[in-house]
PyMOL Python script that loads the backbone (N, CA, C, O; Angstrom):
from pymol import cmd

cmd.read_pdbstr("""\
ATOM      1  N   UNK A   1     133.176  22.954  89.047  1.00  0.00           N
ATOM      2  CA  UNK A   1     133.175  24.415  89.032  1.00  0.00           C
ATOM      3  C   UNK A   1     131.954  24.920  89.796  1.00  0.00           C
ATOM      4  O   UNK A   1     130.901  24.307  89.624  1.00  0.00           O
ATOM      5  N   UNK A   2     131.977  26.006  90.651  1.00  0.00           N
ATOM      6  CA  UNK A   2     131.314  26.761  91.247  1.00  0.00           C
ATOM      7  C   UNK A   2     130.388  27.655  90.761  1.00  0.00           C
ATOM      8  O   UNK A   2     131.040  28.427  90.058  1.00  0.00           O
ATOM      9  N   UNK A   3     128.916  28.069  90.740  1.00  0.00           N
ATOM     10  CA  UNK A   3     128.567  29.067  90.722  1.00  0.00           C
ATOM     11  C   UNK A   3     128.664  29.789  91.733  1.00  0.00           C
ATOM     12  O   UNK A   3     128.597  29.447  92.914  1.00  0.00           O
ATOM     13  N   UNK A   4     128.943  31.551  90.966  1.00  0.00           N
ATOM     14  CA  UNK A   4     129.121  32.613  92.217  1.00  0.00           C
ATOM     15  C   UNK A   4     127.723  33.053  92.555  1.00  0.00           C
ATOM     16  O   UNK A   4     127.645  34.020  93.313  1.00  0.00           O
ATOM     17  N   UNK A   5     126.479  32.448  92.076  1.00  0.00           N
ATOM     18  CA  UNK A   5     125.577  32.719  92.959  1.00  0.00           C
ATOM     19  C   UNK A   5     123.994  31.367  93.163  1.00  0.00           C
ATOM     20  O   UNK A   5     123.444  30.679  92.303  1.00  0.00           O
ATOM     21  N   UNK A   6     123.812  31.453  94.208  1.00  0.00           N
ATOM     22  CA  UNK A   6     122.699  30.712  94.692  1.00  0.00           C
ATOM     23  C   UNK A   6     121.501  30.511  93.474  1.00  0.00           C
ATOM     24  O   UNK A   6     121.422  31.369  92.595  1.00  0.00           O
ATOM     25  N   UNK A   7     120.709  29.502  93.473  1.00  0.00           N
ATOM     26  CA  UNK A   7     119.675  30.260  92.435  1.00  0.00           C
ATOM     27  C   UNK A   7     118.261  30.963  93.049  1.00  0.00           C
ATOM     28  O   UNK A   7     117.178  30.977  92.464  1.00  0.00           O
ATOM     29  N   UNK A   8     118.521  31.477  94.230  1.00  0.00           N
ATOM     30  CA  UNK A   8     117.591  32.257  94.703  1.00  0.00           C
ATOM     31  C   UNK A   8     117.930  33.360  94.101  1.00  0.00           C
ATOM     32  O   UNK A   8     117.358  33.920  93.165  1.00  0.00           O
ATOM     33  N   UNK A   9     119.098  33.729  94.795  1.00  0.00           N
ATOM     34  CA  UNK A   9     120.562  35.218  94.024  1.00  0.00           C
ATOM     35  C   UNK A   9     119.776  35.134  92.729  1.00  0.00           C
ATOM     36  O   UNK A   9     118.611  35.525  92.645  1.00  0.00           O
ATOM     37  N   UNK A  10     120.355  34.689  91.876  1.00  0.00           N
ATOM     38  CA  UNK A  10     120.114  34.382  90.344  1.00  0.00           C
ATOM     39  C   UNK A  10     118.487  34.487  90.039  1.00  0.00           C
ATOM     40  O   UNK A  10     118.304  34.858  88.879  1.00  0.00           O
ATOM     41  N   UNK A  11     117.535  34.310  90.607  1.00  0.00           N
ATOM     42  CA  UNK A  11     116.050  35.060  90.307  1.00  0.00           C
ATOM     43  C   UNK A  11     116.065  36.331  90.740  1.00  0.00           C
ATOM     44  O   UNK A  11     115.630  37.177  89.959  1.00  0.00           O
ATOM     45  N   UNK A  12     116.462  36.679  91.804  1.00  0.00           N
ATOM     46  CA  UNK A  12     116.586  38.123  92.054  1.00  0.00           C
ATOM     47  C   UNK A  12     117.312  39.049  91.268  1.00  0.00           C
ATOM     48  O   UNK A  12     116.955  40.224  91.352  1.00  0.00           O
ATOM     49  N   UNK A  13     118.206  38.782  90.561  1.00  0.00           N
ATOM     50  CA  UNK A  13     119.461  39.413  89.583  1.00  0.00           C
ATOM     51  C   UNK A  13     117.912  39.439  88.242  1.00  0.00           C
ATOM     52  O   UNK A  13     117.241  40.420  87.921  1.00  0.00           O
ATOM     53  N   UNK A  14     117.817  38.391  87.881  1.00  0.00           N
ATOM     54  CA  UNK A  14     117.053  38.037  86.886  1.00  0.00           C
ATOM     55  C   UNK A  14     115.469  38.986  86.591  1.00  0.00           C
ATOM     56  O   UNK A  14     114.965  39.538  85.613  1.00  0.00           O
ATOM     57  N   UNK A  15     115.079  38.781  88.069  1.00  0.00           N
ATOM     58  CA  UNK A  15     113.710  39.818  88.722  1.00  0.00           C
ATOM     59  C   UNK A  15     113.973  41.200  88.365  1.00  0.00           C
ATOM     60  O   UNK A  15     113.012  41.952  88.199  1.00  0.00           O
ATOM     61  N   UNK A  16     115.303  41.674  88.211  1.00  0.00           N
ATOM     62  CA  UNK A  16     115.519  43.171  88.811  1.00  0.00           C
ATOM     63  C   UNK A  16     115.809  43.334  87.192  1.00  0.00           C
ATOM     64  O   UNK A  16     114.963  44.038  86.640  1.00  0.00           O
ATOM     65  N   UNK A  17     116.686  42.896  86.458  1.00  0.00           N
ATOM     66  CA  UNK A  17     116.791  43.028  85.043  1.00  0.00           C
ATOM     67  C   UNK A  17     115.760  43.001  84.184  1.00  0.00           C
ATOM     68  O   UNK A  17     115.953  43.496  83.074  1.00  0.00           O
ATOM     69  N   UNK A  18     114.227  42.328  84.550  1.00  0.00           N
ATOM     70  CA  UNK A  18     113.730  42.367  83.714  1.00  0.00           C
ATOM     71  C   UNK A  18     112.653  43.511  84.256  1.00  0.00           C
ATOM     72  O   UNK A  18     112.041  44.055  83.336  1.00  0.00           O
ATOM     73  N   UNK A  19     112.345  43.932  85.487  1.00  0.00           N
ATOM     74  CA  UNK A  19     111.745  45.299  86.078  1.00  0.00           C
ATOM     75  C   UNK A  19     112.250  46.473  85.430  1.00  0.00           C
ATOM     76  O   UNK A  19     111.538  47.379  84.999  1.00  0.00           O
ATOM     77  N   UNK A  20     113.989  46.415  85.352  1.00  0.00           N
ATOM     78  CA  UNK A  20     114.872  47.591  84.990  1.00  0.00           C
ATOM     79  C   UNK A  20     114.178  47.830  83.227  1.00  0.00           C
ATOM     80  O   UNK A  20     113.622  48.869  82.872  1.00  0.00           O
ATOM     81  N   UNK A  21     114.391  46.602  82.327  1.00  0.00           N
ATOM     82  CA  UNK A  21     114.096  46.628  81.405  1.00  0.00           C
ATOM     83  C   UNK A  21     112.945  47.366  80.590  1.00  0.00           C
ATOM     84  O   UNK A  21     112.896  48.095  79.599  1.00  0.00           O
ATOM     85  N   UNK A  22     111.744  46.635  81.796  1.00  0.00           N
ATOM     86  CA  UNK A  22     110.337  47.193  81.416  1.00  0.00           C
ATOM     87  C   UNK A  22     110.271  48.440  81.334  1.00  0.00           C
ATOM     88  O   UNK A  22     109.800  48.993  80.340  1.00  0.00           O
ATOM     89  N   UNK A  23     110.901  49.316  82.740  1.00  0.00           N
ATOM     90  CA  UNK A  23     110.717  50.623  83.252  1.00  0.00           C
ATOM     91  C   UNK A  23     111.175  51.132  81.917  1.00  0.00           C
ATOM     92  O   UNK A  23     110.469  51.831  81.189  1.00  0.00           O
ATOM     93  N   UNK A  24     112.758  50.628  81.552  1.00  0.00           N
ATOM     94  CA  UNK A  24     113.017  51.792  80.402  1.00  0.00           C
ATOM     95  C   UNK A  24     112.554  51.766  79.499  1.00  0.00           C
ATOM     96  O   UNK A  24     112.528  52.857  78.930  1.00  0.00           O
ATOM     97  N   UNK A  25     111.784  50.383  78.632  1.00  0.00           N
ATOM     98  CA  UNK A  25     111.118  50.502  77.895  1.00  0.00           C
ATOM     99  C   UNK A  25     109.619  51.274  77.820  1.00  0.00           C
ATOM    100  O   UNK A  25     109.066  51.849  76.883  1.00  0.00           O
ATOM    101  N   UNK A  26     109.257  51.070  79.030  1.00  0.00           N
ATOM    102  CA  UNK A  26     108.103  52.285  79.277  1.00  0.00           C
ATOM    103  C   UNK A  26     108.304  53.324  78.945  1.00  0.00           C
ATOM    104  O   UNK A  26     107.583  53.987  78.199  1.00  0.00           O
ATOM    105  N   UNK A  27     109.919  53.851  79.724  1.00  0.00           N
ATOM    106  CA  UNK A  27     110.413  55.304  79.507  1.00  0.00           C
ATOM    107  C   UNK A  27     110.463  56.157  77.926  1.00  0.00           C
ATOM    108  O   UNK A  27     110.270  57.324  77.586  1.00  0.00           O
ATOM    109  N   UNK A  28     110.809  54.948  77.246  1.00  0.00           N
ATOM    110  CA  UNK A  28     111.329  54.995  75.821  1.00  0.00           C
ATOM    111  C   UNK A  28     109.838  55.031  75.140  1.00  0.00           C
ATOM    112  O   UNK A  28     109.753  56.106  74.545  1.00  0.00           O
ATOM    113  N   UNK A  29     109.183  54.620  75.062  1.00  0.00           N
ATOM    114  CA  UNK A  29     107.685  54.396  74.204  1.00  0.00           C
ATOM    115  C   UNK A  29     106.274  55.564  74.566  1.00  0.00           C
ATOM    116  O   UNK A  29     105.435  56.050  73.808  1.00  0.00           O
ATOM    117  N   UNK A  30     106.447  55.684  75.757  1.00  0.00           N
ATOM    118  CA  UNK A  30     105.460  56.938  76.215  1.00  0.00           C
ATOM    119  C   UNK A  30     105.546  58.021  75.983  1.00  0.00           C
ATOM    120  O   UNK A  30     106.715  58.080  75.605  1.00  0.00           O
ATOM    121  N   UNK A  31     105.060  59.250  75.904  1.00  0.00           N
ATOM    122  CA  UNK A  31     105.385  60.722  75.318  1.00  0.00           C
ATOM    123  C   UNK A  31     104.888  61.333  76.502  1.00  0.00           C
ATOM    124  O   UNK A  31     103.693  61.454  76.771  1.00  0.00           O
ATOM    125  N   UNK A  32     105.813  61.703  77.180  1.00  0.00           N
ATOM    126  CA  UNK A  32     105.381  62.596  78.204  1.00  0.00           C
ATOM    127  C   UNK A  32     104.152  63.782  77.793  1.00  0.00           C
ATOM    128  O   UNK A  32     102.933  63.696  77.935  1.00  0.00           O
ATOM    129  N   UNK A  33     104.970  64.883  77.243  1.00  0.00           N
ATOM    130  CA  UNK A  33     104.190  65.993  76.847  1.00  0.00           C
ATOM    131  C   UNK A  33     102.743  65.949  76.184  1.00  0.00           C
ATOM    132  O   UNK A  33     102.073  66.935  75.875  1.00  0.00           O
ATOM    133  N   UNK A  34     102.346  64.435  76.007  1.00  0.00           N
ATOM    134  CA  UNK A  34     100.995  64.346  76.243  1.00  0.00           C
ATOM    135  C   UNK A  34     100.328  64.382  76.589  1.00  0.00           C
ATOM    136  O   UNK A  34      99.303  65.019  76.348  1.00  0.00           O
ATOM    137  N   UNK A  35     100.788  63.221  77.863  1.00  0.00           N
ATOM    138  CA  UNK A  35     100.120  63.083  79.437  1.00  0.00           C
ATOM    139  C   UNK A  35      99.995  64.722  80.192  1.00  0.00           C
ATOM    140  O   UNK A  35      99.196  65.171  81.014  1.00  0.00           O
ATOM    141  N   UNK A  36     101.178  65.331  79.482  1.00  0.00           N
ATOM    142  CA  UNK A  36     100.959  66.767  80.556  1.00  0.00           C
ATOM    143  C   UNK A  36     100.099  67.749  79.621  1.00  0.00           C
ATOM    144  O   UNK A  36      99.838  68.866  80.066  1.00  0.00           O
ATOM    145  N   UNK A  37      99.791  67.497  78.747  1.00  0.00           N
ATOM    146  CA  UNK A  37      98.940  68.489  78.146  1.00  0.00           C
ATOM    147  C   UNK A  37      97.814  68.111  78.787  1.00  0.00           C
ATOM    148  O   UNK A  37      97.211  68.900  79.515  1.00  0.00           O
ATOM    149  N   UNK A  38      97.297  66.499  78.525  1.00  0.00           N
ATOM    150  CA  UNK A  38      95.857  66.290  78.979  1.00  0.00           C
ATOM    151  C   UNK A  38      96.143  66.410  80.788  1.00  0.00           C
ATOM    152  O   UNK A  38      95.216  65.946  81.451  1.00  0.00           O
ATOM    153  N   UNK A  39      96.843  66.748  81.262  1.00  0.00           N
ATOM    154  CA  UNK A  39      96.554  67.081  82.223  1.00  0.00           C
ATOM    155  C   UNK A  39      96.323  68.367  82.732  1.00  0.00           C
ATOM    156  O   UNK A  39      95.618  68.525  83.729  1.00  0.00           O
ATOM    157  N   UNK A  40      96.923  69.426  82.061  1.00  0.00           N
ATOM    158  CA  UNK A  40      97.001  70.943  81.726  1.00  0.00           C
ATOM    159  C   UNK A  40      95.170  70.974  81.558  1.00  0.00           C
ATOM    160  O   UNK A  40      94.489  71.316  82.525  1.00  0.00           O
ATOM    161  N   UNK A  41      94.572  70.606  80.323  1.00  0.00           N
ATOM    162  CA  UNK A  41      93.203  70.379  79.883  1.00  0.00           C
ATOM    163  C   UNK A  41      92.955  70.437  80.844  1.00  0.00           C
ATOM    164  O   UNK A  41      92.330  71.477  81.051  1.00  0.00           O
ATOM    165  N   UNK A  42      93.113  69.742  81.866  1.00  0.00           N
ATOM    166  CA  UNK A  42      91.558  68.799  83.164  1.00  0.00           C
ATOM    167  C   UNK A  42      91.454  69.771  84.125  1.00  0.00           C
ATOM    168  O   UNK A  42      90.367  70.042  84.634  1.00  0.00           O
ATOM    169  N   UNK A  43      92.890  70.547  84.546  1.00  0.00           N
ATOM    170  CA  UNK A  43      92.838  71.675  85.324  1.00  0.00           C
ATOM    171  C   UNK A  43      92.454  72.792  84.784  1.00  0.00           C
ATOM    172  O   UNK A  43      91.930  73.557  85.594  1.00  0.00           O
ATOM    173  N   UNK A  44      92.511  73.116  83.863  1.00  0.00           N
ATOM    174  CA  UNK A  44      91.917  73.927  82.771  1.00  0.00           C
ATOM    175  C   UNK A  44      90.347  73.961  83.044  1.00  0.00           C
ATOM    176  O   UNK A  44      89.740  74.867  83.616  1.00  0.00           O
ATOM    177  N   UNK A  45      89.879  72.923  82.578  1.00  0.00           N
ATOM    178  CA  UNK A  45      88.357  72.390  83.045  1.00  0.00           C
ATOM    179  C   UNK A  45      87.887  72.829  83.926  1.00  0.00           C
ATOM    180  O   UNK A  45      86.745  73.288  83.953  1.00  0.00           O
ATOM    181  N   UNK A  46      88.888  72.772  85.109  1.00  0.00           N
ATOM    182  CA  UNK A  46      88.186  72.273  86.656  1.00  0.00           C
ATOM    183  C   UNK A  46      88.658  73.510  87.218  1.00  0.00           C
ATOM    184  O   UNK A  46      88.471  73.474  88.434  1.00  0.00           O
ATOM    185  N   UNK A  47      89.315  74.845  86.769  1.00  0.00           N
ATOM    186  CA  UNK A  47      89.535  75.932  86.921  1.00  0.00           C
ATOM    187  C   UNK A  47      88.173  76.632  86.478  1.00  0.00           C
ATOM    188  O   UNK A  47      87.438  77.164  87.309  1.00  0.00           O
ATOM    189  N   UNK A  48      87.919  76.601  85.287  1.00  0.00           N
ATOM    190  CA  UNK A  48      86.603  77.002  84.592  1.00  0.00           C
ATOM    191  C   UNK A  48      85.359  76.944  85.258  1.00  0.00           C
ATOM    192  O   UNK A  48      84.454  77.775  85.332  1.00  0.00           O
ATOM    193  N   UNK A  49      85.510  75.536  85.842  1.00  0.00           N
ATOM    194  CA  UNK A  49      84.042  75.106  86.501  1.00  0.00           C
ATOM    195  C   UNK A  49      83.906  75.725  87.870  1.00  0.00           C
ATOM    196  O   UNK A  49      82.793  76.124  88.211  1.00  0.00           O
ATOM    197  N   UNK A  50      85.193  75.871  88.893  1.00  0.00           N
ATOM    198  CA  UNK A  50      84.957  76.626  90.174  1.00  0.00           C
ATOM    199  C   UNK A  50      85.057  78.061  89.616  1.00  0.00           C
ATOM    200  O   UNK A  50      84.814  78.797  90.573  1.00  0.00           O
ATOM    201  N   UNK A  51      85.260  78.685  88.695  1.00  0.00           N
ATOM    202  CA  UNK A  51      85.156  79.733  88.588  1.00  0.00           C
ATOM    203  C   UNK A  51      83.413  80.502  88.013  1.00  0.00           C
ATOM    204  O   UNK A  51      82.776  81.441  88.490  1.00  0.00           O
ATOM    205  N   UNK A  52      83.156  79.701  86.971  1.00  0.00           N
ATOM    206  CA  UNK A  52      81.556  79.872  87.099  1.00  0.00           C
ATOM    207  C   UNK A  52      80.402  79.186  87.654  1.00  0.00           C
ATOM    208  O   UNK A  52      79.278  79.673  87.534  1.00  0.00           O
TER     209      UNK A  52
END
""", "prot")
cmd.dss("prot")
cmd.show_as("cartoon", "prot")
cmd.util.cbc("prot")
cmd.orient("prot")
């Protein structure tokens, strides 16, 4: 019996599933509206400071 792919193919399939994985698990665990508050803050800051 044949495999339908090389095992180069088959690290690359393998490579990309576990990239895909990470990303969404990143996606899933991080809280955006954090990152954008403390970023809201810094411009906030740095509005303040060129202004006085």
């Amino acid at each position: 019996m044949e495999l339908p792919f090389t095992n180069l193919e088959m690290a690359f399939i393998l490579l990309a599933f576990v990239i895909f994985s990470f990303f969404t698990l990143a996606s899933i665990y991080t809280d955006p509206d954090e990152k954008n508050e403390v970023l809201e803050n810094k411009t906030k800051l740095q509005k303040e400071n060129c202004v006085s």
